[in-house]
C-alpha positions as CSV (number, residue, x, y, z in Angstrom):
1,X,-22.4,84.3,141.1
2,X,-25.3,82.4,139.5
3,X,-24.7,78.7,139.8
4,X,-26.0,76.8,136.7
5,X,-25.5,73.7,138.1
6,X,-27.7,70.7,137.2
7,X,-29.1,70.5,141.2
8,X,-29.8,66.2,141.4
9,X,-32.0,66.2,144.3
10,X,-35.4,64.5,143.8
11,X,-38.5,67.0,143.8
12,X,-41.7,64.9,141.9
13,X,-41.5,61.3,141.2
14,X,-45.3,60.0,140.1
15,X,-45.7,56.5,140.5
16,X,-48.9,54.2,139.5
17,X,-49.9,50.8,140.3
18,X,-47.1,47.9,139.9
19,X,-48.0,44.5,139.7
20,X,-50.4,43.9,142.4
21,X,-48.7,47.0,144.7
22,X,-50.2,49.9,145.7
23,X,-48.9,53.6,145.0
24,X,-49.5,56.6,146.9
25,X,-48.4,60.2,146.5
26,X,-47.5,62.2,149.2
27,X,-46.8,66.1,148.5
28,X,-45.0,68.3,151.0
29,X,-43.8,72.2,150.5
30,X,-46.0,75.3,150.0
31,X,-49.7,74.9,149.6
32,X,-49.5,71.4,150.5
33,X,-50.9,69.9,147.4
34,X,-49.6,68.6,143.9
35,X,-51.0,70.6,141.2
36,X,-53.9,72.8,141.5
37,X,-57.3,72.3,143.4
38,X,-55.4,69.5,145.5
39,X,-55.6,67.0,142.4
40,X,-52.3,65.1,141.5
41,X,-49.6,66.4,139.4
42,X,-50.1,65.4,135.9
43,X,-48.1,67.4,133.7
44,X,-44.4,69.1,133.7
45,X,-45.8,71.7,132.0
46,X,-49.2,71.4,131.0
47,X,-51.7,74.1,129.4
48,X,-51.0,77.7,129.1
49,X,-49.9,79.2,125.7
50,X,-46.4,79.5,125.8
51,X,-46.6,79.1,130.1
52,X,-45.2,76.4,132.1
53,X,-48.9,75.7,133.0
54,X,-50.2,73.4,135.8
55,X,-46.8,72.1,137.9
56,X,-46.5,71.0,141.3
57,X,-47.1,73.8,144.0
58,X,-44.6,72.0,146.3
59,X,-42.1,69.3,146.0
60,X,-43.4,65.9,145.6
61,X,-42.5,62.6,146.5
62,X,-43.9,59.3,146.3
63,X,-44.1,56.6,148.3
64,X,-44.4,53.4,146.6
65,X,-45.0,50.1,147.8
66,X,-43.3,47.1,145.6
67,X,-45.5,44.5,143.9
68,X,-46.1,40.7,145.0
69,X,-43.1,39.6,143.8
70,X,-41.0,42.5,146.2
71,X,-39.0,43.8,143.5
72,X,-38.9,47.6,143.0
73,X,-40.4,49.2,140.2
74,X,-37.7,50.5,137.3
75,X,-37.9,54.7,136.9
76,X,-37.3,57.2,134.2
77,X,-35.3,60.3,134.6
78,X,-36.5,63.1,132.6
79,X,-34.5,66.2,132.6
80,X,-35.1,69.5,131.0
81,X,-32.4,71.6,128.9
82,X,-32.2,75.2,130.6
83,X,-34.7,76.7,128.3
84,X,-37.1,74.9,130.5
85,X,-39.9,76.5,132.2
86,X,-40.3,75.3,135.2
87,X,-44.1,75.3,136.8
88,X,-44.4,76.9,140.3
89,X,-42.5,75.2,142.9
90,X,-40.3,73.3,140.9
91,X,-37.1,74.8,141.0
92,X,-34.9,71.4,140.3
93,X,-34.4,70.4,136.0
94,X,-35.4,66.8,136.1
95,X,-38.4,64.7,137.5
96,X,-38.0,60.8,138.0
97,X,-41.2,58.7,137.3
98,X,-42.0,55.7,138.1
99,X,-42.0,52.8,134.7
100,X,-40.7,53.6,131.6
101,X,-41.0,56.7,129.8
102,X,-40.4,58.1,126.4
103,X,-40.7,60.8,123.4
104,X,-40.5,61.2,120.0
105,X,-38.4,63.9,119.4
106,X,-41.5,66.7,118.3
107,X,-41.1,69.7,119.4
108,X,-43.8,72.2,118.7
109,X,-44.0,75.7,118.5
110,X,-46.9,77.6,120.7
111,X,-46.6,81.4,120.6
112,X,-43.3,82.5,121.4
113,X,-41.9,79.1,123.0
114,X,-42.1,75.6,122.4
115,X,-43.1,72.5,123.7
116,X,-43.2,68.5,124.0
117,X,-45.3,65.8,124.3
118,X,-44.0,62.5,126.2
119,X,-45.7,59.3,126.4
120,X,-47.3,60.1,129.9
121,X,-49.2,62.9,128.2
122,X,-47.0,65.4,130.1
123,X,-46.3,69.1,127.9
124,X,-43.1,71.0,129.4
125,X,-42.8,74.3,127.4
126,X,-39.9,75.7,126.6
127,X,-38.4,80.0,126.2
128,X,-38.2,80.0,122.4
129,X,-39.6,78.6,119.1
130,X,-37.7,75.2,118.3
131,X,-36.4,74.8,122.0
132,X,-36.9,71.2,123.3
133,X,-34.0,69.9,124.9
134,X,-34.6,66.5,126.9
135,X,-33.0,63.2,127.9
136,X,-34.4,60.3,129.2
137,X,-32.7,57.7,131.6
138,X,-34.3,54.7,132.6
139,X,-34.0,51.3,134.8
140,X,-36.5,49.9,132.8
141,X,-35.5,46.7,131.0
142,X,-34.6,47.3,127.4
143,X,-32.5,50.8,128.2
144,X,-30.8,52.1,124.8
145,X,-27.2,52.4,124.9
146,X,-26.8,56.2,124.7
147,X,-28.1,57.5,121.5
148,X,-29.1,61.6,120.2
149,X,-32.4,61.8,118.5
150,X,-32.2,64.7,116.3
151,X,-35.4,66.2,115.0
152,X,-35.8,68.6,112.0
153,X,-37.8,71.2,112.3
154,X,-41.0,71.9,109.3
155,X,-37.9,74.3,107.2
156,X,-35.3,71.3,106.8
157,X,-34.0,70.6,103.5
158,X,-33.6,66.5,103.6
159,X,-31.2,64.4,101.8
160,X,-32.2,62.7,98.8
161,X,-33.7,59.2,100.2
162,X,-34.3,61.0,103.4
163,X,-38.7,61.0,104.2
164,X,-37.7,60.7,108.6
165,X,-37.8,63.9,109.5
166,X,-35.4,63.1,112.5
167,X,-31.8,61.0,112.8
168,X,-30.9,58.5,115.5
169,X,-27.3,58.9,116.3
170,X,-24.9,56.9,118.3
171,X,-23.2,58.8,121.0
172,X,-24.0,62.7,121.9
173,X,-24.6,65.3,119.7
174,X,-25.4,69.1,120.3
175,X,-25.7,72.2,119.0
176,X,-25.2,75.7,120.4
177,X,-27.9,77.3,118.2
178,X,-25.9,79.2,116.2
179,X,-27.7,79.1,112.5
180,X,-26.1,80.6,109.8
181,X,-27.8,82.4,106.8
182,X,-26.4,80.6,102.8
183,X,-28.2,83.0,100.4
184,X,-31.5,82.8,100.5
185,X,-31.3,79.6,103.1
186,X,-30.2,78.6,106.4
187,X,-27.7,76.4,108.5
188,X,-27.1,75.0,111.5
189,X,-23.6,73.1,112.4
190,X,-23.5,70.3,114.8
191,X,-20.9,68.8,117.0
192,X,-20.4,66.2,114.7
193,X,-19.6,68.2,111.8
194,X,-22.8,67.6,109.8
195,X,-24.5,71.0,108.8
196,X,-28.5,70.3,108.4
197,X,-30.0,73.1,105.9
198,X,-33.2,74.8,106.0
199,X,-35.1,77.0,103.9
200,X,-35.2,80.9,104.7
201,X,-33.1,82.6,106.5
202,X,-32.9,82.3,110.2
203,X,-34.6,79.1,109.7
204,X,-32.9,76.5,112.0
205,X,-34.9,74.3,113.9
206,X,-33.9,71.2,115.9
207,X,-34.8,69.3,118.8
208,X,-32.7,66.9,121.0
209,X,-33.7,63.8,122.9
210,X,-30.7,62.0,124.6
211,X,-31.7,58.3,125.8
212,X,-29.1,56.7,128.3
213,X,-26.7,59.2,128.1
214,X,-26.8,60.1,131.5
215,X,-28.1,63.8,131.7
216,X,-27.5,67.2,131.2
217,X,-25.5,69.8,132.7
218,X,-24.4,72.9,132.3
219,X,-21.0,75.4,133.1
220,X,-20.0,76.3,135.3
221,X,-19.5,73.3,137.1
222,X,-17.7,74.6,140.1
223,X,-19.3,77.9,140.2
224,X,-17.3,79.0,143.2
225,X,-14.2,78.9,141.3
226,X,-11.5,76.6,140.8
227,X,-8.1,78.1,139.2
228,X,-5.5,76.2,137.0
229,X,-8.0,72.7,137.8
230,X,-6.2,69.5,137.8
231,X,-7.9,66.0,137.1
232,X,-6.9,62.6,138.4
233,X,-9.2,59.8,137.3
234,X,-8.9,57.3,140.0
235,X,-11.0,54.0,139.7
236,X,-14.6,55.3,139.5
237,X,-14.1,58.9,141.1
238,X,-12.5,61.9,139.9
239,X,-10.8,64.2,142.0
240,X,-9.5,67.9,141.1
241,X,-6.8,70.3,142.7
242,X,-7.4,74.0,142.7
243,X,-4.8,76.5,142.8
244,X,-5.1,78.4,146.4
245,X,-3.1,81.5,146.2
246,X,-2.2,82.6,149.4
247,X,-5.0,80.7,151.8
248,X,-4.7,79.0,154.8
249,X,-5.0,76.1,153.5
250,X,-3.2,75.1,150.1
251,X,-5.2,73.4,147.1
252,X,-8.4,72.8,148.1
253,X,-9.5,69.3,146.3
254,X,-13.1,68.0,145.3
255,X,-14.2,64.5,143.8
256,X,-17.0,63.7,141.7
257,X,-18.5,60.6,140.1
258,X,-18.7,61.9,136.2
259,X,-16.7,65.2,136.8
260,X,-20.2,67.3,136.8
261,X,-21.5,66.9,140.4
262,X,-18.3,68.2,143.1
263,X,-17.9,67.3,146.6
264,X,-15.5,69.0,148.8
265,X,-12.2,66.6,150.1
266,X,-10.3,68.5,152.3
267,X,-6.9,70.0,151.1
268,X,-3.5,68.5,149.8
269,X,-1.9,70.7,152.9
270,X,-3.8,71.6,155.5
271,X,-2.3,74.8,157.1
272,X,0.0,72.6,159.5
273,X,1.3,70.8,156.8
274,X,2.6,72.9,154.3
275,X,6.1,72.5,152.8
276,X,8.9,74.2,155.0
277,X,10.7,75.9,152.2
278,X,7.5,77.2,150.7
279,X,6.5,80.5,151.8
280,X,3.3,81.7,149.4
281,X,1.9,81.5,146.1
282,X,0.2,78.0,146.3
283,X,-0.2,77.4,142.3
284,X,-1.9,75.1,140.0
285,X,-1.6,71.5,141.8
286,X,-2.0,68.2,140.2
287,X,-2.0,64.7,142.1
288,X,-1.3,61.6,140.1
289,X,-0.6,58.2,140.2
290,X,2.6,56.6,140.5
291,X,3.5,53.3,141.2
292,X,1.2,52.3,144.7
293,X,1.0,55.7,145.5
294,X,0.1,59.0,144.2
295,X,2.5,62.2,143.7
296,X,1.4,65.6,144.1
297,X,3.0,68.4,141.7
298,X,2.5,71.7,142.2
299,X,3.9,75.8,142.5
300,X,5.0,77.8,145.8
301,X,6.9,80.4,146.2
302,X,10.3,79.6,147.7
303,X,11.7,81.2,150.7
304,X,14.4,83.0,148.2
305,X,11.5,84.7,146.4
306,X,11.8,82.3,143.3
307,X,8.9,80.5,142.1
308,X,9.4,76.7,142.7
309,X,7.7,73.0,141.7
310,X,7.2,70.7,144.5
311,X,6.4,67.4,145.1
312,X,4.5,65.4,147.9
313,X,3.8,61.8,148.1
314,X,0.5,59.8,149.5
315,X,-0.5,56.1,149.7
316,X,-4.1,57.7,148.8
317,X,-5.0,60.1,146.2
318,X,-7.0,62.1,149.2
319,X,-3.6,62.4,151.2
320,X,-2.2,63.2,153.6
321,X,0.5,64.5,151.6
322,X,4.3,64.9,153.0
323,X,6.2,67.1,151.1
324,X,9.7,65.5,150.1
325,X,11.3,68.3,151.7
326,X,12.5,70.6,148.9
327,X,12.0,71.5,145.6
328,X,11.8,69.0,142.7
329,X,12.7,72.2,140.6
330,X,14.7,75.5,141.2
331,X,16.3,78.4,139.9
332,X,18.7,80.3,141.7
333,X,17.2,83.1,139.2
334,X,14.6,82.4,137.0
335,X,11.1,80.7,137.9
336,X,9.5,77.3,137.3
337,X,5.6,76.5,137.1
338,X,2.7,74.4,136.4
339,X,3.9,71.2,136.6
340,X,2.1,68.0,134.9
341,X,3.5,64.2,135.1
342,X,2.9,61.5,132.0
343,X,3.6,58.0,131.7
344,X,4.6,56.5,128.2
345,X,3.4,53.6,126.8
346,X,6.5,52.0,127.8
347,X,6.2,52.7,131.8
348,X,8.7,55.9,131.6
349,X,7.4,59.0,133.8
350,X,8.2,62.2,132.6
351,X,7.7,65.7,134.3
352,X,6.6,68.9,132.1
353,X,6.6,72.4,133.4
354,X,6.7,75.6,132.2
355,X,9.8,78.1,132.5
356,X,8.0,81.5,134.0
357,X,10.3,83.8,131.6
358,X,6.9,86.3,130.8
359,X,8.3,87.7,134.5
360,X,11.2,88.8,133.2
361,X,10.7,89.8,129.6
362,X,11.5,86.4,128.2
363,X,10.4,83.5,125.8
364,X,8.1,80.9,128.3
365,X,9.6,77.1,127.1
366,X,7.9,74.4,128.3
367,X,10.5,71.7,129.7
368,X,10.3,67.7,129.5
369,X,12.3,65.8,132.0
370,X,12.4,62.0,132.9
371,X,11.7,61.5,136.3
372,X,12.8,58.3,138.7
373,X,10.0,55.5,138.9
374,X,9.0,57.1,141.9
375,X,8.0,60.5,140.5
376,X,10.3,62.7,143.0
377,X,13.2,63.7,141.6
378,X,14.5,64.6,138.3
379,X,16.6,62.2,136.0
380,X,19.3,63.1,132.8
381,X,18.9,66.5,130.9
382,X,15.6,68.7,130.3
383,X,14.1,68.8,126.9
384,X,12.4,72.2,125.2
385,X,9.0,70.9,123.8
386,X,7.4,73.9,122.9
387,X,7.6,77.8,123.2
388,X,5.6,80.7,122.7
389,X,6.2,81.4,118.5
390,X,2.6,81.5,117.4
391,X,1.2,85.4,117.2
392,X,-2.2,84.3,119.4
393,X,0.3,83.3,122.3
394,X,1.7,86.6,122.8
395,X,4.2,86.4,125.5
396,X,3.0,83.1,127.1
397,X,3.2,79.7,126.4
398,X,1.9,77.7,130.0
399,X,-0.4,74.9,131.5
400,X,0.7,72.0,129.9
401,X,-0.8,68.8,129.9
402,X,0.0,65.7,127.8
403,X,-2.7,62.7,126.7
404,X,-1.7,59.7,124.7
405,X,-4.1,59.1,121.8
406,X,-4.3,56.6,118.9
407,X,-0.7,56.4,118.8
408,X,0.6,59.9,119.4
409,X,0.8,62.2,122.1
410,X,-0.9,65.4,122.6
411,X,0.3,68.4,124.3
412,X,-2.6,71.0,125.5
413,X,-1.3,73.7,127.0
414,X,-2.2,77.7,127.2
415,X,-1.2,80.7,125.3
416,X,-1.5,84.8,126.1
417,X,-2.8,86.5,129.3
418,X,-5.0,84.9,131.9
419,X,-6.4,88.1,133.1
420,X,-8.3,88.7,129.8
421,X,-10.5,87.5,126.9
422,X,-6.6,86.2,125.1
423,X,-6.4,83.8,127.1
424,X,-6.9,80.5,125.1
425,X,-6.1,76.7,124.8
426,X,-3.6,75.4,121.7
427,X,-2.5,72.0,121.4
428,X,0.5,70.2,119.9
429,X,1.4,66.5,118.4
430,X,4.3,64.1,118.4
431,X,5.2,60.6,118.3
432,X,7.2,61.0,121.4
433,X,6.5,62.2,124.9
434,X,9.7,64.6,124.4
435,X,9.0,65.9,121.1
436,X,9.2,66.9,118.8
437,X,6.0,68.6,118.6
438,X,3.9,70.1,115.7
439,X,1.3,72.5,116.9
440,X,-1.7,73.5,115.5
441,X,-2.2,76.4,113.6
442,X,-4.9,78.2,116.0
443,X,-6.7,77.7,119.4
444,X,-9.0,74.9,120.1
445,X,-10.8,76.8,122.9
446,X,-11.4,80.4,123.2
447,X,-13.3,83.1,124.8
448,X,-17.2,83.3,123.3
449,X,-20.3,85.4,124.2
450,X,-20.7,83.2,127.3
451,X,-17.1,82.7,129.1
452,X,-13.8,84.6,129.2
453,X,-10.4,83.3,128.5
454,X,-10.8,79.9,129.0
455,X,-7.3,77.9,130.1
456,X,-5.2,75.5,132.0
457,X,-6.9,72.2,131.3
458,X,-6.9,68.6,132.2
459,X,-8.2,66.2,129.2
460,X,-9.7,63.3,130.7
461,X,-11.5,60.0,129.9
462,X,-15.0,60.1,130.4
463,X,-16.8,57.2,132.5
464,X,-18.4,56.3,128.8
465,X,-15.2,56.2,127.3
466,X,-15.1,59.7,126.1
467,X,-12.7,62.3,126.3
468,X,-13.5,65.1,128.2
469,X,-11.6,68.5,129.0
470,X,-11.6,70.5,132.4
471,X,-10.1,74.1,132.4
472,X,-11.1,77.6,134.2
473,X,-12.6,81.0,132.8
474,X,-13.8,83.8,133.6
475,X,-17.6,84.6,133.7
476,X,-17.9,87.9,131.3
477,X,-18.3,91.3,133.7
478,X,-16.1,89.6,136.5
479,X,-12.8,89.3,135.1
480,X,-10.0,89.5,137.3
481,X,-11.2,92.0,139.2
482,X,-12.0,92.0,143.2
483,X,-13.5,89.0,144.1
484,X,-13.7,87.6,140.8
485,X,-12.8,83.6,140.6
486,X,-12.0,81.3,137.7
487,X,-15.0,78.9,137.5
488,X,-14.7,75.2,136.9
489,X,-15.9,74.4,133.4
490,X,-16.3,71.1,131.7
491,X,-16.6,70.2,128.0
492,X,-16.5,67.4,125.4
493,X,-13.4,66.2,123.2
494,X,-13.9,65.0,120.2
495,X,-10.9,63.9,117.5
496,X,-10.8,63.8,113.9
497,X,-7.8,63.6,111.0
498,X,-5.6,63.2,114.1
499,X,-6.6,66.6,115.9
500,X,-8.4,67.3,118.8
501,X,-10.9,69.7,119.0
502,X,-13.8,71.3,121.0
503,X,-16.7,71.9,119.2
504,X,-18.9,74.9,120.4
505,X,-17.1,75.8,123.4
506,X,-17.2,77.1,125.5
507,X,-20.4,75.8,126.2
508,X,-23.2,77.7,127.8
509,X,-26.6,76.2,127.5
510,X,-26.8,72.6,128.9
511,X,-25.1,69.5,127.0
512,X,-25.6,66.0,127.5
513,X,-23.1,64.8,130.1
514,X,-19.9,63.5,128.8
């Protein structure tokens, strides 16, 4: 499977003279020499109609000595949106050069692709008319706070009062280049809701500079798949729980600094220590914090054949988990999945879970139930929070998990069939953790041109304060079907009128990172 990954490993930095220090550039990697004719690399893109143009014939680095007064030199990280083209022998999407760096949002057209024009004098090109996609993160003193420069291409229609032709907005804005034709004009609808018009149809043209924002990536974030994902933010690293079927080992986990870049972590149970009374069917696992410790939920199979909800406790979020010996919940006949744990603004703990009755022909309740303060067994009566009674569900109502925002909390769970393009993610509302809820009318994520039935998510805080959501699909053409996995995707939340949403997901060209 293609991984469209942003790749963060240096390949070019160009450094020049610092204070009093020296800078010299060392090139290593085919042809041994940066650039053509053995001269330095001067250009992302340079030259060429249309072509990436002069790049680096091997991956560069430079080795830089630090001025009198010893301190290093600040850098600029310049990477490209995925309509970049890259010169020979530059397969990663960013450079990082030495001092500060900077554009002005132009993007100009040059045959049948595009290009830009930083302050170093260097021109990547871009596949397409209208196509540059950048942002710029620096060291350098005076670093924005992150901020979308929006340019409008020569066909925009400006507000009255309006002679920029471009818009500095706080925060991240995108677009997925969808442009609409009004009569005899054009629009283009951005994740903020505004809706820039141009003349003549097909006519959308826009340009993107994020500055401090912190890059761009692009789905699938966990390319080799990662089922039924659940996210724990703990302190400054994030860790996720796949669901592991019948493997070996049970829920593989991963952590990441800013939930884009995964690093494997070992498993909540190794093969040795898998729970006794658990025999298969190692489901959609989620590790939380509670109290000094941390509390992992999750699905097996039960040695009576019933589908179960477990729990195992750690002193770190990594483990070693121990099981606590036998199911938090079970069903002499009917089963019980996909657990989630929340905490209301009052210090209760609550489990939720959903009631497998799709199995058997029946309506799929999701379940609220206090839990003791130390998140492993059960207290008082369940509560029904939701069920399947909207006609885009079909026969399943599943995956919950709850957030507390400005005041309410938010159920997000998923609705229909996980094997095909139904598959989608609803969300509900209420003042209490235990309902009652109010749903939304329709979906807030579902299957698009680039990703199939998108589902089971974890809404998170983003290290900028953002809310962020992390679910699974399908890439289209490998959908359930031998060997096919459930990639790890990542998008933005925003909210509005009291609602969440996610605006032009699921995403497929590369977005600023949340």
């Amino acid at each position: 499977m293609f991984d469209r990954r942003v790749v963060w490993l240096s390949c070019l930095v160009l450094a020049w003279g610092c204070g009093t220090g020296a800078a010299t550039l060392h090139t290593s990697g085919s042809g041994g020499a940066a650039g053509t004719g053995g001269a330095p690399a001067t250009s992302a893109g340079t030259g060429g109609t249309g072509g990436p143009g002069v790049g680096a014939s091997g991956a560069t680095t430079a080795s830089v000595t630090a001025g009198s007064g010893g301190a290093p030199p600040c850098t600029t990280r310049v990477s490209y949106g995925d309509a970049w083209i890259h010169p020979a022998g530059h397969p990663d999407l960013f450079d990082d050069v030495t001092g500060p760096l900077t554009w002005d949002g132009t993007c100009t057209d040059d045959g049948g692709n595009s290009f830009a024009v930083l302050s170093n004098g260097w021109k990547p090109y871009f596949t397409g008319p209208a196509a540059c996609l950048l942002a710029l993160d620096t060291t350098c003193p005076g670093a924005p706070a992150c901020t979308t420069r929006i340019t409008y291409g020569a066909a925009w229609l400006p507000p009255a009062n309006h002679p920029a032709t471009y818009d500095d907005v706080p925060g991240r804005v995108w677009w997925d280049r969808t442009c609409t034709t009004q009569g005899s004009d054009s629009a283009a609808v951005l994740s903020n809701g505004w809706a820039p018009h141009f003349t003549g149809a097909g006519a959308c043209a826009l340009s993107f500079d994020y500055q401090g924002c912190g890059g761009l990536y692009q789905n699938a974030v966990i390319p080799e798949g990662c089922a039924d994902p659940g996210v724990l933010r703990d302190g400054s690293t994030y860790l996720v729980a796949c669901t592991s079927g019948d493997d070996a080992d049970a829920f593989p986990l991963r952590t990441s600094p800013d939930l884009v870049h995964w690093t494997a972590a070992g498993y909540i149970f190794p093969s040795a220590r898998k729970p006794s009374w658990a025999m298969s069917d190692f489901w959609a696992p989620e590790v939380h914090a509670v109290g000094a410790g941390y509390v992992a939920y999750f699905t097996a199979r039960h040695q009576d054949g019933i589908l179960s909800i477990g729990a195992a406790t750690a002193t770190s979020s990594l483990g070693p988990f121990t099981d606590v010996g036998q199911p938090l919940v079970h069903d002499a006949v009917m089963g019980m999945i996909d657990p989630t744990e929340i905490e209301d603004g009052s210090g209760n703990r609550y489990l939720v879970w959903k009631e497998d009755g799709n199995a058997v022909g029946k309506p799929t309740p999701i379940y609220g139930q206090a839990l003791s303060p130390d998140g492993t067994a059960l207290v008082g009566a369940r509560t029904t929070l939701i069920t399947n009674d909207l006609p885009w569900e079909g026969a399943v109502v599943e995956g919950p998990w709850i957030v507390a925002h400005g005041g309410s909390y938010y159920l997000f769970y998923s609705g229909n069939s996980y094997a095909n393009s139904s598959y989608a993610v609803g969300v509900a509302r209420s003042a209490a953790v235990l309902g009652p809820y109010q749903k939304a009318a329709a979906p807030i994520l579902a299957t698009d041109a680039g990703w199939v039935g998108p589902g089971h998510c974890s809404v998170v805080d983003t290290p900028a304060g953002d809310t962020a959501i992390f679910y699974h699909a399908w890439e289209p053409g490998h959908v359930n079907g031998p060997g096919d996995v459930r990639v790890g995707m990542l998008d933005t939340v925003v909210w509005s009128g009291g609602w969440p949403a996610v605006p032009e997901a699921p995403s497929v060209g590369s977005r600023p990172v949340p």
